[in-house]
C-alpha positions as a LaTeX table, in Angstrom:
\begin{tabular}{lrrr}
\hline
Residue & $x$ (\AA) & $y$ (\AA) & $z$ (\AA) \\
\hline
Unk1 & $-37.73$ & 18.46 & $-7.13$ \\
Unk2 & $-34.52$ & 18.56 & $-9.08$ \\
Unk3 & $-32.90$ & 15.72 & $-6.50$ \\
Unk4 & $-36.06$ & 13.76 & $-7.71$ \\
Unk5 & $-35.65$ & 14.28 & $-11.26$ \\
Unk6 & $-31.92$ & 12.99 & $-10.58$ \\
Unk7 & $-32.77$ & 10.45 & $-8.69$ \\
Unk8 & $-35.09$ & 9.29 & $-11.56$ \\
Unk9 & $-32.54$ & 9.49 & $-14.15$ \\
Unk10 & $-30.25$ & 7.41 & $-12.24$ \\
Unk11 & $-32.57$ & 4.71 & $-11.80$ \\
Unk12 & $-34.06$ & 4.67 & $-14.93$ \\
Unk13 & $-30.28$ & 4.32 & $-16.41$ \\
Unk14 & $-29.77$ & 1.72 & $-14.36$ \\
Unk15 & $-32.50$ & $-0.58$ & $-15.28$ \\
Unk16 & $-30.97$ & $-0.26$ & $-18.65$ \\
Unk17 & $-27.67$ & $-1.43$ & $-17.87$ \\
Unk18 & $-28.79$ & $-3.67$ & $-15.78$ \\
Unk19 & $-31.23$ & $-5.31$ & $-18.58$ \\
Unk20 & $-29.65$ & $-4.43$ & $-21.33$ \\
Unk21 & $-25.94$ & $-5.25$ & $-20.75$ \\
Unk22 & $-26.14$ & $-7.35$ & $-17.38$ \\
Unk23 & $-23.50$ & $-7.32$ & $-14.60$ \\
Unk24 & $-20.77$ & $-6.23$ & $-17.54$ \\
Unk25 & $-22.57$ & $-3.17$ & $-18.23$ \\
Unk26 & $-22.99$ & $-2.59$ & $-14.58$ \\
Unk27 & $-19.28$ & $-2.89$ & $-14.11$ \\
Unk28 & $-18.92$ & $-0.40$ & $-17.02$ \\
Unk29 & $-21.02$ & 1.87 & $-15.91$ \\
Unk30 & $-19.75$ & 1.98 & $-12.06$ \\
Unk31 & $-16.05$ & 2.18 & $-13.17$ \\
Unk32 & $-17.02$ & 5.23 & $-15.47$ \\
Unk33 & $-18.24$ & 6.76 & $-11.91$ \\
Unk34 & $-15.04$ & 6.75 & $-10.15$ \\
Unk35 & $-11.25$ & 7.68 & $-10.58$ \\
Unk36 & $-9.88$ & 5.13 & $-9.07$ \\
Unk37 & $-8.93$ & 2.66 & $-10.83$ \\
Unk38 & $-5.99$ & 4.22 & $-12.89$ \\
Unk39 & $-3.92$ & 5.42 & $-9.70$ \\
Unk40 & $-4.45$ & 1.93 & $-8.18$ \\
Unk41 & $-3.03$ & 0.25 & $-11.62$ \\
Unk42 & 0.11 & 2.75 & $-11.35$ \\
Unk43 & 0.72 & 2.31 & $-7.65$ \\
Unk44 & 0.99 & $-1.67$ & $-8.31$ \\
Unk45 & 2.45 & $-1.39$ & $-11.85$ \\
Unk46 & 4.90 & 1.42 & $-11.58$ \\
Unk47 & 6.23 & 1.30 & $-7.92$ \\
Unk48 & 8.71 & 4.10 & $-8.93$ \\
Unk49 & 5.93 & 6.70 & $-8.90$ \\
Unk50 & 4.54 & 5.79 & $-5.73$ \\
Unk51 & 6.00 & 8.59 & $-4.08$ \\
Unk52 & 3.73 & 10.98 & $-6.41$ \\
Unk53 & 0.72 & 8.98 & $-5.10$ \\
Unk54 & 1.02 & 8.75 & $-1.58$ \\
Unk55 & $-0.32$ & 10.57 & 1.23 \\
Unk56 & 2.11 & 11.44 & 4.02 \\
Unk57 & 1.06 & 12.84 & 6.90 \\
Unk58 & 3.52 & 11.18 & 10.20 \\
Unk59 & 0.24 & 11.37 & 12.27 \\
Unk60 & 0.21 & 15.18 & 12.00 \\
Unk61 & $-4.07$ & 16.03 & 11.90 \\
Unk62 & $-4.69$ & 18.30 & 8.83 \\
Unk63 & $-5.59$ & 22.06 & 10.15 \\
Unk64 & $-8.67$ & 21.98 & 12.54 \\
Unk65 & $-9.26$ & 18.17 & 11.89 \\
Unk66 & $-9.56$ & 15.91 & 14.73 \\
Unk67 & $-8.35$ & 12.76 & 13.18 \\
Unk68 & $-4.99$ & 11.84 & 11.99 \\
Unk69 & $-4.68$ & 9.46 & 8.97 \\
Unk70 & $-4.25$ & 6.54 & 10.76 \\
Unk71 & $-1.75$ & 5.16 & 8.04 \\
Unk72 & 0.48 & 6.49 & 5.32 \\
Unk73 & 0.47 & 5.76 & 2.20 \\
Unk74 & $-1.73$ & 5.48 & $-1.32$ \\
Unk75 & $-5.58$ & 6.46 & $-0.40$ \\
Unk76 & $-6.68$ & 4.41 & $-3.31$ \\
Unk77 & $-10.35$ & 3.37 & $-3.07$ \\
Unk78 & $-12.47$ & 6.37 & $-1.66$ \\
Unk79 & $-15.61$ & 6.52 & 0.45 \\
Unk80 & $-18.70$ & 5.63 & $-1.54$ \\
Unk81 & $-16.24$ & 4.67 & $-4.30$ \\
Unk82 & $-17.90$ & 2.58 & $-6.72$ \\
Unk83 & $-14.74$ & 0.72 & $-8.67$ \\
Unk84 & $-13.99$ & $-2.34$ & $-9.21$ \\
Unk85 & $-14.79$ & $-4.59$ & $-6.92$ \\
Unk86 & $-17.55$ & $-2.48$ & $-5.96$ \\
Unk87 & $-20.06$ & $-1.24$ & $-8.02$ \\
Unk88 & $-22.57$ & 1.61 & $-7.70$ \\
Unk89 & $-25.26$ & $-0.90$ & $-6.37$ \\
Unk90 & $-22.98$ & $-1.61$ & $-3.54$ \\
Unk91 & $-19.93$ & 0.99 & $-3.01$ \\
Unk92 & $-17.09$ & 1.21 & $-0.76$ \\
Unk93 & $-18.09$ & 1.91 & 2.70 \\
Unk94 & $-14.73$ & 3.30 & 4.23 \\
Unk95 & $-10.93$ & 4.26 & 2.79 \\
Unk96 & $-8.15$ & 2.14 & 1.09 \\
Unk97 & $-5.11$ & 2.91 & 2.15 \\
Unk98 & $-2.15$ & 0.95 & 0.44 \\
Unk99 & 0.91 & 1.05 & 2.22 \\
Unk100 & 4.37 & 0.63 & 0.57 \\
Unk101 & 6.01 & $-1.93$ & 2.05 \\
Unk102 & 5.95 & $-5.30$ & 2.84 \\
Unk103 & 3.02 & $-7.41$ & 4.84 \\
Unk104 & 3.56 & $-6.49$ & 8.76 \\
Unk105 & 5.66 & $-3.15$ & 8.39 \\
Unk106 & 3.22 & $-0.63$ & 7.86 \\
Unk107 & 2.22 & 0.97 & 10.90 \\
Unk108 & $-1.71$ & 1.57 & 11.80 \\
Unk109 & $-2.39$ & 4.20 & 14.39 \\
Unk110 & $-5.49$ & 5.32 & 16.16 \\
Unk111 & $-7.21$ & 7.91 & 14.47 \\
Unk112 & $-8.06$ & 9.30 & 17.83 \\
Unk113 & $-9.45$ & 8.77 & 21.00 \\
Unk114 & $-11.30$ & 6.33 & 22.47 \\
Unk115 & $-12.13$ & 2.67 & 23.27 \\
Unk116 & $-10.99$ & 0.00 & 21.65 \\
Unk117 & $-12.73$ & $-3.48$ & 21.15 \\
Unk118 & $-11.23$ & $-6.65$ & 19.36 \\
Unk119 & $-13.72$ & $-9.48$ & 19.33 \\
Unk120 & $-12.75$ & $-12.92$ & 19.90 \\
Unk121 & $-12.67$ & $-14.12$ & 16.41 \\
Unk122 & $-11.13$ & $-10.95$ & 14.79 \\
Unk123 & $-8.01$ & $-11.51$ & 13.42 \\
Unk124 & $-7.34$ & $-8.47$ & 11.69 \\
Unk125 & $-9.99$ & $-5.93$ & 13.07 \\
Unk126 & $-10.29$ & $-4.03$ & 15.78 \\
Unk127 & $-12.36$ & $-0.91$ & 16.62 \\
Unk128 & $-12.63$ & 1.68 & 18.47 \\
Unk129 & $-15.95$ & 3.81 & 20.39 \\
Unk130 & $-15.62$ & 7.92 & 19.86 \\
Unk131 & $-17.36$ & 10.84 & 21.34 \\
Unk132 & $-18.01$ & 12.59 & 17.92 \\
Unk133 & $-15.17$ & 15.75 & 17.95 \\
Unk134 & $-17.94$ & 17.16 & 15.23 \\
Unk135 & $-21.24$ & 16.12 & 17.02 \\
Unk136 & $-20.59$ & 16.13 & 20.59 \\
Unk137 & $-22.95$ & 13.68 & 22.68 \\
Unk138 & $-23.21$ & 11.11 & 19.72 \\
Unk139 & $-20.95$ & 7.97 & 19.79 \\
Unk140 & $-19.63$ & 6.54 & 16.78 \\
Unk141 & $-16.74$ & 4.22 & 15.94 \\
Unk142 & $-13.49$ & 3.93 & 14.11 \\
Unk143 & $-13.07$ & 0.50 & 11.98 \\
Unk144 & $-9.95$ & $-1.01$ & 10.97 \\
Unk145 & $-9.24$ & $-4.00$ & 9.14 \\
Unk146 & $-6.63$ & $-6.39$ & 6.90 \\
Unk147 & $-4.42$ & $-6.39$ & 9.61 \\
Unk148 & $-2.83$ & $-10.30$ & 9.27 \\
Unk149 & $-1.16$ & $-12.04$ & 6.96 \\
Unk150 & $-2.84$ & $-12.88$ & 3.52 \\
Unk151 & $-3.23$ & $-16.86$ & 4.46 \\
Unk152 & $-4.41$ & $-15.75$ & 7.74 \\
Unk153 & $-1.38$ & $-17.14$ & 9.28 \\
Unk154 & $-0.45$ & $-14.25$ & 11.61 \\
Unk155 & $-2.09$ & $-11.22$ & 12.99 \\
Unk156 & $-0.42$ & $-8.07$ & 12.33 \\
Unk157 & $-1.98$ & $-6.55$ & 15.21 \\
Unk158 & 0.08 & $-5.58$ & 18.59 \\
Unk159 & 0.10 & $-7.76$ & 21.30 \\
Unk160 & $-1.16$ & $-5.48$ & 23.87 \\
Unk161 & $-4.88$ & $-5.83$ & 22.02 \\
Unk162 & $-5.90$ & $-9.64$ & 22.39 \\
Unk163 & $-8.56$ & $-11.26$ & 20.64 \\
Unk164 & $-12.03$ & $-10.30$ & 23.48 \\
Unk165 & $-10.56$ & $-7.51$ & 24.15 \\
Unk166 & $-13.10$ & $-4.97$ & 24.76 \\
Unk167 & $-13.13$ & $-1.05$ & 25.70 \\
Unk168 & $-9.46$ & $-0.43$ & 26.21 \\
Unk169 & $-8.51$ & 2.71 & 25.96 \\
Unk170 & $-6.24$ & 4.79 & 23.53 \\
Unk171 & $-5.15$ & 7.99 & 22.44 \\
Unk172 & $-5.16$ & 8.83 & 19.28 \\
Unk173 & $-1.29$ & 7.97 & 18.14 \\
Unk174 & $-1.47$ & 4.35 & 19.55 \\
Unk175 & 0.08 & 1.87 & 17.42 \\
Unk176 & $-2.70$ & $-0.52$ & 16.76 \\
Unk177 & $-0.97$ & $-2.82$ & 14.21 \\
Unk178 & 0.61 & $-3.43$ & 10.74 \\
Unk179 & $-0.79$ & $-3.17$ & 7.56 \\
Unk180 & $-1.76$ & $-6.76$ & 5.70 \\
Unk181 & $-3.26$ & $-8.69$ & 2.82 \\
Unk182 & $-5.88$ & $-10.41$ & 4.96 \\
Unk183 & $-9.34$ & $-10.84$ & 3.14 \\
Unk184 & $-11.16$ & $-13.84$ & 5.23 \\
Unk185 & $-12.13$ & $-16.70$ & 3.40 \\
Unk186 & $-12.05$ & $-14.50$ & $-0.12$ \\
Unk187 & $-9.31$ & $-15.83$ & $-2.56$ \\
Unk188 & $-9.19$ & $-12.39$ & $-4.24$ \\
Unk189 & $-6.04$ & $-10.73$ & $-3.49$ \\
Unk190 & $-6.75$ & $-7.27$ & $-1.91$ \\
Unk191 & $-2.54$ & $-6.01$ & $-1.85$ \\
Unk192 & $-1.56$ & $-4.44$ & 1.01 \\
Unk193 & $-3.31$ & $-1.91$ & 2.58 \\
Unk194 & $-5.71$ & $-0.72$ & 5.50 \\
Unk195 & $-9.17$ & $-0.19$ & 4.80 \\
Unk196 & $-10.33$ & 2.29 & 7.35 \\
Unk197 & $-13.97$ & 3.65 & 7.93 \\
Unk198 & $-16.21$ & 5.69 & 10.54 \\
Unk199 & $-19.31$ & 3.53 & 12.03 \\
Unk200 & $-22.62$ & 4.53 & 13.52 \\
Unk201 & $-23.99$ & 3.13 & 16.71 \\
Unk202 & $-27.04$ & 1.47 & 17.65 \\
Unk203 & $-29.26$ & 2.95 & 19.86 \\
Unk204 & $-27.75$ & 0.55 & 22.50 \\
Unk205 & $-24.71$ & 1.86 & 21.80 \\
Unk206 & $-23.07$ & $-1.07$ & 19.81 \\
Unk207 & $-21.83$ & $-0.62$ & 16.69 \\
Unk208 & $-23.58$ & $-0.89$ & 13.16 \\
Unk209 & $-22.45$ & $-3.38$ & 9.67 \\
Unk210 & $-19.87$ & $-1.67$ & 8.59 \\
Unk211 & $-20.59$ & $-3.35$ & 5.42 \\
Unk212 & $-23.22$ & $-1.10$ & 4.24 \\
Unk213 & $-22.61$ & 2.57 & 3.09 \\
Unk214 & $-25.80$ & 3.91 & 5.04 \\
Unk215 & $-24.45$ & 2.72 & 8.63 \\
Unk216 & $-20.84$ & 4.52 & 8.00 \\
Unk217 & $-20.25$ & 8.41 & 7.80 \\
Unk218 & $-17.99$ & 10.42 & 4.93 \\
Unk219 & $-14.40$ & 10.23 & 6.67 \\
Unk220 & $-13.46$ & 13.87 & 4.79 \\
Unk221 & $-14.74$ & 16.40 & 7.81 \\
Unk222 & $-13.10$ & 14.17 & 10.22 \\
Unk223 & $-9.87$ & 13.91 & 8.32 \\
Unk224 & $-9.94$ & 17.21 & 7.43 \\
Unk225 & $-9.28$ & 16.13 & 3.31 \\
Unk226 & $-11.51$ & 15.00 & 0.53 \\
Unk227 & $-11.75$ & 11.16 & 0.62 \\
Unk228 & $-15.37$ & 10.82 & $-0.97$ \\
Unk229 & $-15.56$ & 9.84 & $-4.60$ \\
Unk230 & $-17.83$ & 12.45 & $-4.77$ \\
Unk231 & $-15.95$ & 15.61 & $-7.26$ \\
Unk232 & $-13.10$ & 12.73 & $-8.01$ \\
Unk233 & $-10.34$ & 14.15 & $-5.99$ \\
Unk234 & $-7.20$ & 13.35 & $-7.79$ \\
Unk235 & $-3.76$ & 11.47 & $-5.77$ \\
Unk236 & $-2.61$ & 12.12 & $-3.70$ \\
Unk237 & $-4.83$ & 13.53 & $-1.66$ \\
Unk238 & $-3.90$ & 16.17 & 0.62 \\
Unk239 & $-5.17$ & 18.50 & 3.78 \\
Unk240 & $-8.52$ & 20.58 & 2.44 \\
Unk241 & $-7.07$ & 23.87 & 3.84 \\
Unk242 & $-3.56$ & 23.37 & 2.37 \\
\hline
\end{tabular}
């Protein structure tokens, strides 16, 4: 009952913004919902702190975690995060992690496990199938993305994965790839950064839109650290049991 009575609440403030104030109000309302947004600003603005922001792990799994963080660096935008350019009608469905460095420098490991697929007209994707460490029996997938260069003029992703490249596989540790500024056909710049997220499969086994929220999981039990927005976990973010 008192999920309901939230749940009602929320929607009911919605429709306000949403009538009331339009899309800015919705913007307002979503950034007021997330943390986010300041740490980003100082990581681009003041790139003398960024070693109070960043995440550093040198693939080392945080205590009884299965996956490693797959890159170092800033985890900026959060799982279910929704700041700007998200908003809390459609929220981040994975991790930002911003590298610092240039374009192509950044290494990208695999978080663990498995087999990898790069379809033909990824440039700077690739993914990879799991037996779920936490659910054993249930498949799931690793997603990882920006991977080329901003104008899409090089793929930051190592040789040894070809475009149709399907169900090689890796241990977790493999170097998949580079971070990148890659963001298709969108003119908005995204900064460098990997934008990593855990998929659900289809009961064929294929893998679900990692677009949407409800076909991804929360990374945190997997990573073994808080990287939901929910309780606003403050940067950097570090191992749950440390």
């Amino acid at each position: 009952m008192f999920y309901l009575i939230r749940r009602i609440v929320f929607v009911s403030i919605l429709l306000v913004i949403v009538v009331g104030g339009g899309y800015v109000g919705l913007r307002l309302y979503s950034v007021s919902q997330s943390n986010s947004l300041p740490a980003i600003q100082q990581w681009f603005n003041d790139v003398n702190s960024r070693s109070e922001l960043a995440t550093i792990r040198h693939g080392v799994a945080c205590p009884d975690a299965p996956f490693i963080l797959p890159s170092d660096g800033f985890i900026g935008l959060l799982w279910n995060d929704p700041a700007g350019p998200y908003t809390v009608l459609n929220t981040h469905t994975g991790i930002d992690i911003f590298g610092d460095g240039r374009p192509g420098e950044v290494p990208v490991y695999a978080a663990y496990d498995g087999y990898l697929t790069r379809l033909e007209n990824w440039l700077s994707t690739v993914i990879i199938r799991h037996d779920d460490p936490l659910q054993p029996g249930r498949e799931i997938w690793t997603y990882y993305t920006h991977m080329a260069a901003q104008d899409g003029s090089q793929s930051f992703i190592v040789p040894d994965f070809p475009p149709n490249t399907h169900g090689v596989w890796v241990t977790q540790g493999t170097l998949l790839g580079y971070q990148g500024e890659y963001a298709g056909e969108s003119a908005r710049p995204v900064g460098l950064h990997l934008h990593f997220s855990i998929v659900q499969s289809e009961p064929d086994g294929s893998f679900k839109n990692e677009a949407r929220l409800g076909n991804t999981l929360d990374p945190s039990p997997y990573l073994g650290m808080p990287v939901a927005i929910n309780g606003l976990p403050e940067r950097p973010i570090n191992c749950a049991a440390e």
